[in-house]
C-alpha positions as a printed Julia matrix, in Angstrom:
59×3 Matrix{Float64}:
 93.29  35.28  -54.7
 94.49  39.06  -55.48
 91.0   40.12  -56.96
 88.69  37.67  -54.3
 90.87  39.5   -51.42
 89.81  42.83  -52.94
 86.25  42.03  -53.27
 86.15  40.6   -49.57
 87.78  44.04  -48.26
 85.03  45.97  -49.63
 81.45  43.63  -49.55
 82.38  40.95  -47.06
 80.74  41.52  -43.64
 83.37  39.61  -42.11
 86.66  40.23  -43.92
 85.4   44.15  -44.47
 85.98  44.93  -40.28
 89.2   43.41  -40.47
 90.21  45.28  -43.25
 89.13  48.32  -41.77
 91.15  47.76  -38.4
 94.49  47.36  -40.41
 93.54  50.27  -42.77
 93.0   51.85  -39.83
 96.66  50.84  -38.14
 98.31  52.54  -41.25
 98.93  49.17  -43.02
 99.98  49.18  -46.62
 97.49  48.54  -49.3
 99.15  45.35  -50.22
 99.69  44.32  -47.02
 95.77  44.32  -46.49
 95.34  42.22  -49.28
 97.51  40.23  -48.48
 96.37  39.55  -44.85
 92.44  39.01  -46.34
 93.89  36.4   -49.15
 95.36  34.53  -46.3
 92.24  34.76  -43.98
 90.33  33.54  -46.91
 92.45  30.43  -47.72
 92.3   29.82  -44.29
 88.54  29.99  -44.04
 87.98  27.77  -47.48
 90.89  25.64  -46.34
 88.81  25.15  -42.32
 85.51  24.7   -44.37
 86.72  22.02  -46.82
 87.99  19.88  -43.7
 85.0   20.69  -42.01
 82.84  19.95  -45.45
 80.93  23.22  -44.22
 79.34  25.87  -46.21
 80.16  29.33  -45.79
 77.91  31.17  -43.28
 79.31  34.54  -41.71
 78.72  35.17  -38.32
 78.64  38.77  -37.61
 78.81  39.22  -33.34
């Protein structure tokens, strides 16, 4: 989850924002990581239920 979390923070035009914003608050490095590994078990976790694909919705 470490390295997907890393890729997200940087190509993701979802995750990337939100990384930004707590890059932005002065979060720790591994506290970002964290945070996106989370959101992205969340998402894969909502889209399994859901039996979704991924589609980002940038608003």
């Amino acid at each position: 989850m470490f390295q997907a979390a890393l890729v997200a923070t940087h190509h993701n035009p979802v995750l990337k924002p939100f990384a930004d914003r707590l890059r932005k608050a002065g979060k720790p490095h591994k506290v970002i990581i964290t945070a996106v590994a989370r959101k992205l078990v969340t998402i894969a976790n909502a889209l399994c239920k859901s039996r979704q694909s991924w589609a980002a919705q940038i608003t």
